[in-house]
N, CA, C and O atoms as a GROMACS GRO file, in nm:
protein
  336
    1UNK      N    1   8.629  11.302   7.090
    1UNK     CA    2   8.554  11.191   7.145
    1UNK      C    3   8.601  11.061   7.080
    1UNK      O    4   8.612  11.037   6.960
    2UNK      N    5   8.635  10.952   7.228
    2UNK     CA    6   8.678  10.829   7.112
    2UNK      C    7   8.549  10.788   7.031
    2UNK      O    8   8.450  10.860   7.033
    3UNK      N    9   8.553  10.698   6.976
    3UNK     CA   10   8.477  10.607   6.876
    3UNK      C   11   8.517  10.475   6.938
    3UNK      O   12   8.635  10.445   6.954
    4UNK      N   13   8.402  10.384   6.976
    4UNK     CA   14   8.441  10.267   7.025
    4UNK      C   15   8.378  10.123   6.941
    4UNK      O   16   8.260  10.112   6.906
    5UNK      N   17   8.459  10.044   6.925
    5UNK     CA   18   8.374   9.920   6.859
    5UNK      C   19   8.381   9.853   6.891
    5UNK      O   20   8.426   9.850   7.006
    6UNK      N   21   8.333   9.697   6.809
    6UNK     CA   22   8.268   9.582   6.889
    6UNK      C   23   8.435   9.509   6.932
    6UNK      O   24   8.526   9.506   6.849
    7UNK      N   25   8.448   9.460   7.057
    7UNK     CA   26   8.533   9.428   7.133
    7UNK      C   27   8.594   9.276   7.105
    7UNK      O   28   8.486   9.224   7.075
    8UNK      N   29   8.683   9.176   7.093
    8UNK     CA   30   8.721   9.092   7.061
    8UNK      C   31   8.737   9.021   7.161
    8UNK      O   32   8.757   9.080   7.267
    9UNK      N   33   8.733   8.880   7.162
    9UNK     CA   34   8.760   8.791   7.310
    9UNK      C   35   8.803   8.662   7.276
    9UNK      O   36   8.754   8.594   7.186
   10UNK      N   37   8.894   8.628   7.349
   10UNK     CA   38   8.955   8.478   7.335
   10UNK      C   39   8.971   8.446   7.443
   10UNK      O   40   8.935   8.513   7.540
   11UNK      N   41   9.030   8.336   7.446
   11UNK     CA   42   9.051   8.230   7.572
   11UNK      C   43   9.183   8.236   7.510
   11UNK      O   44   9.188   8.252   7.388
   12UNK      N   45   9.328   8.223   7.601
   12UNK     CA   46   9.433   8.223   7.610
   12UNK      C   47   9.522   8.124   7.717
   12UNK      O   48   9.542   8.203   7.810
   13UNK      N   49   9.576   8.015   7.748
   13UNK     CA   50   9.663   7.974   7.840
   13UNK      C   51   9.614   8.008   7.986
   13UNK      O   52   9.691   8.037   8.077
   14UNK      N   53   9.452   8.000   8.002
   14UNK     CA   54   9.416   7.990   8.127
   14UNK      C   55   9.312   8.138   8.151
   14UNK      O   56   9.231   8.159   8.241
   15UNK      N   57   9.349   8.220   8.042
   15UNK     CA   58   9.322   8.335   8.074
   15UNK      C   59   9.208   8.375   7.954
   15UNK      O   60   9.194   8.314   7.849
   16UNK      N   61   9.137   8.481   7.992
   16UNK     CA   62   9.038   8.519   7.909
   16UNK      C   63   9.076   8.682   7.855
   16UNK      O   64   9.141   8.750   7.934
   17UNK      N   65   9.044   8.736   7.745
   17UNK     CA   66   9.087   8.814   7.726
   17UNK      C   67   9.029   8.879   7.584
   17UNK      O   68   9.028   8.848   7.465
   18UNK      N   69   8.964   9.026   7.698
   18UNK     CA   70   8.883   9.110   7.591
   18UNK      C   71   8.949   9.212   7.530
   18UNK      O   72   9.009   9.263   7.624
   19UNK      N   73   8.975   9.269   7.440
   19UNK     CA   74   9.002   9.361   7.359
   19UNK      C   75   8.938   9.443   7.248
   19UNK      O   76   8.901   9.400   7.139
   20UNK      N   77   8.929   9.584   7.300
   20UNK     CA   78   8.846   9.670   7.239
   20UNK      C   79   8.911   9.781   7.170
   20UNK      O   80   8.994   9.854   7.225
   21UNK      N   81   8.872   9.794   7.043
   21UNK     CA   82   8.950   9.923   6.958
   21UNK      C   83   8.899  10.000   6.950
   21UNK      O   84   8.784  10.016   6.909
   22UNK      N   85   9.004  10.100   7.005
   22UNK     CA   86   8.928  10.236   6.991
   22UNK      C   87   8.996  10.369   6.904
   22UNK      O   88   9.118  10.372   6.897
   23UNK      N   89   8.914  10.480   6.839
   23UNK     CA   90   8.943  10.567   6.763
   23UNK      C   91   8.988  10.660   6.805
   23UNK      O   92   8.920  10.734   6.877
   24UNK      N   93   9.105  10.685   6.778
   24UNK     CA   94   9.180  10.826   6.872
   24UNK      C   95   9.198  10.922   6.761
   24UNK      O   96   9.186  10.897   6.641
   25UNK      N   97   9.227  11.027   6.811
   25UNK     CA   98   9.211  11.166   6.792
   25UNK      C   99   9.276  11.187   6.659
   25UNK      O  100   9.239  11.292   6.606
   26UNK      N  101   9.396  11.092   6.564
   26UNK     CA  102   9.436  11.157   6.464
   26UNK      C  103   9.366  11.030   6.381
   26UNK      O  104   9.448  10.962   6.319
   27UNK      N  105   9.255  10.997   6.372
   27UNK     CA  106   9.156  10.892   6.278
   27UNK      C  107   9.230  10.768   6.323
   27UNK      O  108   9.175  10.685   6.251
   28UNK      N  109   9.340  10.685   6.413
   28UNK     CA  110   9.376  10.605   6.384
   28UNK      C  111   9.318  10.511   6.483
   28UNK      O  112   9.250  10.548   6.579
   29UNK      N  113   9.347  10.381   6.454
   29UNK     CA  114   9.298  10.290   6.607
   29UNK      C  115   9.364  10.256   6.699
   29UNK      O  116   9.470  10.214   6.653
   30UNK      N  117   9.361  10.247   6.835
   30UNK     CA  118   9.441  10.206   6.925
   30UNK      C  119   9.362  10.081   7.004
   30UNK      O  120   9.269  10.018   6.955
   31UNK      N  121   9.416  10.062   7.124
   31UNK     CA  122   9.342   9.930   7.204
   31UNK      C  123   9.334   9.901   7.316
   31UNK      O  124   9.449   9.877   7.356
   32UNK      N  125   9.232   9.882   7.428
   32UNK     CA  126   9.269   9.848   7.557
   32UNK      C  127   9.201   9.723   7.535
   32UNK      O  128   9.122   9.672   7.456
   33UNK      N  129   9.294   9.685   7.682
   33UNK     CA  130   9.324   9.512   7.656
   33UNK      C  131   9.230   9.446   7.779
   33UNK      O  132   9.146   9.534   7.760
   34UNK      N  133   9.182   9.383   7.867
   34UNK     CA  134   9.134   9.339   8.003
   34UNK      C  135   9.157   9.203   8.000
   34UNK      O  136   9.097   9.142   7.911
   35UNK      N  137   9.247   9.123   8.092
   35UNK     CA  138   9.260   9.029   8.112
   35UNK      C  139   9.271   8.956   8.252
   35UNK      O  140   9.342   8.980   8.349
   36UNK      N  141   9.190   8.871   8.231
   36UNK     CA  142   9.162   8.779   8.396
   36UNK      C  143   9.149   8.622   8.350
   36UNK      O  144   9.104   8.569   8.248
   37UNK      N  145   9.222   8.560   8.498
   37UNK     CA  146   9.251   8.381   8.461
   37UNK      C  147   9.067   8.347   8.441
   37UNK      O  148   8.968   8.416   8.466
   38UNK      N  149   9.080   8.250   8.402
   38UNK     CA  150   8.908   8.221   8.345
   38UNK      C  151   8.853   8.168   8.478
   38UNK      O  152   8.734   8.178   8.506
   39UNK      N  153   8.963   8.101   8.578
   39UNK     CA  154   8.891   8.061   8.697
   39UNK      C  155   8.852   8.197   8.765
   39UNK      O  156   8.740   8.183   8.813
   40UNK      N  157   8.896   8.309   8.786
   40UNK     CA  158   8.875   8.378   8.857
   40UNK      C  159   8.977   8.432   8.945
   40UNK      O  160   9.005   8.547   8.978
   41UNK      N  161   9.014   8.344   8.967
   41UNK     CA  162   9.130   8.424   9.050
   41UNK      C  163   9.205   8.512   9.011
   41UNK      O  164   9.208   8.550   8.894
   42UNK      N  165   9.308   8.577   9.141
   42UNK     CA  166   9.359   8.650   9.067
   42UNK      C  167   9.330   8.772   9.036
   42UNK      O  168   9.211   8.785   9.064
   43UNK      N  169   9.386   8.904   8.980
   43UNK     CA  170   9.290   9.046   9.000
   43UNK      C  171   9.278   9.069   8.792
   43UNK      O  172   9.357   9.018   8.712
   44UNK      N  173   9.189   9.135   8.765
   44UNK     CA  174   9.139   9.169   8.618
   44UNK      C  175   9.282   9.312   8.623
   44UNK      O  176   9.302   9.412   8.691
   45UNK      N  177   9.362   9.232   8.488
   45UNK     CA  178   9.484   9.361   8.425
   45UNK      C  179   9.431   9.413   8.331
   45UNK      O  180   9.380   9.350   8.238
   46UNK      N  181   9.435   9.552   8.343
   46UNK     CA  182   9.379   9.629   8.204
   46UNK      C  183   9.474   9.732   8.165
   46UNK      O  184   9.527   9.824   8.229
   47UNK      N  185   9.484   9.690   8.027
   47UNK     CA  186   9.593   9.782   7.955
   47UNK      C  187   9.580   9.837   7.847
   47UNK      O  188   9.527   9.767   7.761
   48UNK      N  189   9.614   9.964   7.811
   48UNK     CA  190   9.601  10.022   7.686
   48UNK      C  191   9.699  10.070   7.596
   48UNK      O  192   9.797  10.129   7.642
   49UNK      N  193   9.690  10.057   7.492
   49UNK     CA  194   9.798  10.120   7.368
   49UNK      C  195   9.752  10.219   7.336
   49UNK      O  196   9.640  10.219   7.286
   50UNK      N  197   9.796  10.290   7.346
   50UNK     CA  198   9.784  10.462   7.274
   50UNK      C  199   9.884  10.552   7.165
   50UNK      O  200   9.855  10.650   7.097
   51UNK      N  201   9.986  10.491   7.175
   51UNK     CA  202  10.090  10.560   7.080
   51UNK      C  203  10.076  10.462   6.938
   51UNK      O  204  10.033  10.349   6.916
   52UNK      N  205  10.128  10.554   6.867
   52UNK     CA  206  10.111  10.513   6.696
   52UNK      C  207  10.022  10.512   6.697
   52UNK      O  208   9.957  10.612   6.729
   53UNK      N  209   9.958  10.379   6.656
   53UNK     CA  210   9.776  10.359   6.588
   53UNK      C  211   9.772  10.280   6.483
   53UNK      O  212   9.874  10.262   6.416
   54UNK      N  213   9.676  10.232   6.459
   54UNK     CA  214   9.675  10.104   6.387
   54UNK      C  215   9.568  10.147   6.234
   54UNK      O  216   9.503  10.249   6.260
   55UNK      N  217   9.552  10.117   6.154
   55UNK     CA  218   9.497  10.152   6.019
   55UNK      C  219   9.327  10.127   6.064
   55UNK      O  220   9.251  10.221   6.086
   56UNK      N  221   9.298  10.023   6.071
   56UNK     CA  222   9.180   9.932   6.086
   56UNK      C  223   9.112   9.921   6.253
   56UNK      O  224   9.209   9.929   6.328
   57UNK      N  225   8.998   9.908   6.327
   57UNK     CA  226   8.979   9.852   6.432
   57UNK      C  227   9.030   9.712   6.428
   57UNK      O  228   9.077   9.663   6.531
   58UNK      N  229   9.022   9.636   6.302
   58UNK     CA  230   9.052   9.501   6.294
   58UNK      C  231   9.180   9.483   6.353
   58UNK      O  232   9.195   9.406   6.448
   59UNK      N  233   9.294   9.564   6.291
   59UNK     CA  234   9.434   9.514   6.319
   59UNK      C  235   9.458   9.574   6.457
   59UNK      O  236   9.548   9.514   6.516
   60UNK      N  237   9.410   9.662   6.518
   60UNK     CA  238   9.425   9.729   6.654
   60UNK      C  239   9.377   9.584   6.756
   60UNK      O  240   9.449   9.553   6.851
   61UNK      N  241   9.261   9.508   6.728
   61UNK     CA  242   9.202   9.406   6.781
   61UNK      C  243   9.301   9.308   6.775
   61UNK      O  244   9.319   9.253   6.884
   62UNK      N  245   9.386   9.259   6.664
   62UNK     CA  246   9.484   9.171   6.584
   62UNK      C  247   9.588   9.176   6.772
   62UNK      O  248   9.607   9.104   6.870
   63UNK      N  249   9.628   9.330   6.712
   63UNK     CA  250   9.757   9.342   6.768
   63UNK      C  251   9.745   9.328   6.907
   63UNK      O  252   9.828   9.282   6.986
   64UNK      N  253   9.611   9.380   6.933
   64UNK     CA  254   9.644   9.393   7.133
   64UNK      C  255   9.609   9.225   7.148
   64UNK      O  256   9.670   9.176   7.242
   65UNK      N  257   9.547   9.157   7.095
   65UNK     CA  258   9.534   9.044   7.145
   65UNK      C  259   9.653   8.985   7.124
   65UNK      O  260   9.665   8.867   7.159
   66UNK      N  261   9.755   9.050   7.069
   66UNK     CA  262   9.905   8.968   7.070
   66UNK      C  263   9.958   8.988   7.192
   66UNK      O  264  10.018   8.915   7.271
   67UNK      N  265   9.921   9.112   7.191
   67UNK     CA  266  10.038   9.213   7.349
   67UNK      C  267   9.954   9.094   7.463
   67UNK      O  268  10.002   9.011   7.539
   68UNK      N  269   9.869   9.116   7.445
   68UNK     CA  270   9.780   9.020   7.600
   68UNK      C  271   9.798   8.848   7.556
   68UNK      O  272   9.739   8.770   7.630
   69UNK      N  273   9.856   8.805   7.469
   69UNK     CA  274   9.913   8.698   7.481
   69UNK      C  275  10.027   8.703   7.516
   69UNK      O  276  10.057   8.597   7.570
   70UNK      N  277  10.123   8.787   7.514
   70UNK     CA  278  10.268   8.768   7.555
   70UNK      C  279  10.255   8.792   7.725
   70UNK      O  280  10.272   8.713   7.818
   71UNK      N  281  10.219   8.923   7.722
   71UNK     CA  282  10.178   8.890   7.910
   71UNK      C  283  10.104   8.823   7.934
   71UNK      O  284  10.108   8.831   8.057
   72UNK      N  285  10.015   8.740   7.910
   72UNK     CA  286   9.994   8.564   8.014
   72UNK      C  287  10.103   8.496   7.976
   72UNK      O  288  10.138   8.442   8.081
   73UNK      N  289  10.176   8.465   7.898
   73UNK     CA  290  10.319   8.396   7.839
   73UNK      C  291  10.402   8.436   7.980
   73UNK      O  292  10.439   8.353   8.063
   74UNK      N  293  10.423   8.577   7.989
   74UNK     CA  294  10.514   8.614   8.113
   74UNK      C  295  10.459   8.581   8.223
   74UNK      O  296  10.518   8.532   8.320
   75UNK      N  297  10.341   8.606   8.215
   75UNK     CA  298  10.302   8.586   8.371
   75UNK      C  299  10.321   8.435   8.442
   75UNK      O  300  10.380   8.404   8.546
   76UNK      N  301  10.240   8.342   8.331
   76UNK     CA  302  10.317   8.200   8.369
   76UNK      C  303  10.448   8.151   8.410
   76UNK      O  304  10.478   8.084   8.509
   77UNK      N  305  10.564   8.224   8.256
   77UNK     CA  306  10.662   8.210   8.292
   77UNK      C  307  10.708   8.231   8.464
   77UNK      O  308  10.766   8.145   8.530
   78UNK      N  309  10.674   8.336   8.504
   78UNK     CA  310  10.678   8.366   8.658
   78UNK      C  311  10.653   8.321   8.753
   78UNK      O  312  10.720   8.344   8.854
   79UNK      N  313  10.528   8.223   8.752
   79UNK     CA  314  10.510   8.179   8.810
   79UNK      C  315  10.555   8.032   8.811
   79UNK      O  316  10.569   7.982   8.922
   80UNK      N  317  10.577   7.965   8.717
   80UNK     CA  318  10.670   7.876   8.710
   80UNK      C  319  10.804   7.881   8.781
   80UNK      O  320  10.840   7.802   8.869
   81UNK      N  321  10.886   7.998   8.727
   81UNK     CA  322  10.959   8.038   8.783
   81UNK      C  323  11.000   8.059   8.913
   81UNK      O  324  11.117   8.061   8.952
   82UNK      N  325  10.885   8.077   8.990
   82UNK     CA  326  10.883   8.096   9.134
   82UNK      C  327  10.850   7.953   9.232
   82UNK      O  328  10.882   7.922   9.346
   83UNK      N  329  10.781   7.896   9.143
   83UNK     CA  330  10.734   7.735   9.179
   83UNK      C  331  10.891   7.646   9.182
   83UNK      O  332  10.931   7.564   9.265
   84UNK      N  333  10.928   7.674   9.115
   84UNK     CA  334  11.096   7.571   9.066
   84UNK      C  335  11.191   7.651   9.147
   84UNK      O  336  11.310   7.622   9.148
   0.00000   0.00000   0.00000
C-alpha cells in the first residue's frame, strides 16, 4: 500500500502545478506530478516517477517539481515555436 503525503504546489510560467510524494514498495519516495495553465485552458498533464526513489517525501516533492518545470519550459518552447 502506497503511503501518501501532503502535496506541494507552485505557480510556474503560466502554469500551476501540484506534486505529491508518494511511498513505494522498497521504503523509498517517488512522485506524481498534475499540471494545468492557471487560466484553464488547455487539458490537466499528469505524470509520475516511479523508478529509483528519492530518500525523503521532501526531495521526491524537490525533484518532481523540477521535472514539471522543464515540461512547461518545453511546452512553451513549442508553442513559440509554432507561432514563429
Amino acid at each position: 500500500m502506497q503511503e501518501v503525503m501532503q502535496a506541494a504546489t507552485e505557480q510556474y510560467r503560466g502554469f500551476r502545478i501540484v506534486v505529491t510524494p508518494m511511498l513505494d514498495c522498497d521504503d523509498l519516495w517517488d512522485f506524481e506530478y498534475r499540471m494545468r495553465r492557471i487560466d484553464g485552458s488547455g487539458e490537466e498533464r499528469i505524470r509520475a516517477k516511479s523508478a529509483g526513489g528519492y530518500a525523503t517525501p521532501e526531495t521526491a516533492c524537490f525533484a518532481g517539481i523540477e521535472v514539471a518545470r522543464i515540461e512547461a519550459d518545453n511546452l512553451l518552447a513549442l508553442e513559440t515555436a509554432r507561432q514563429g
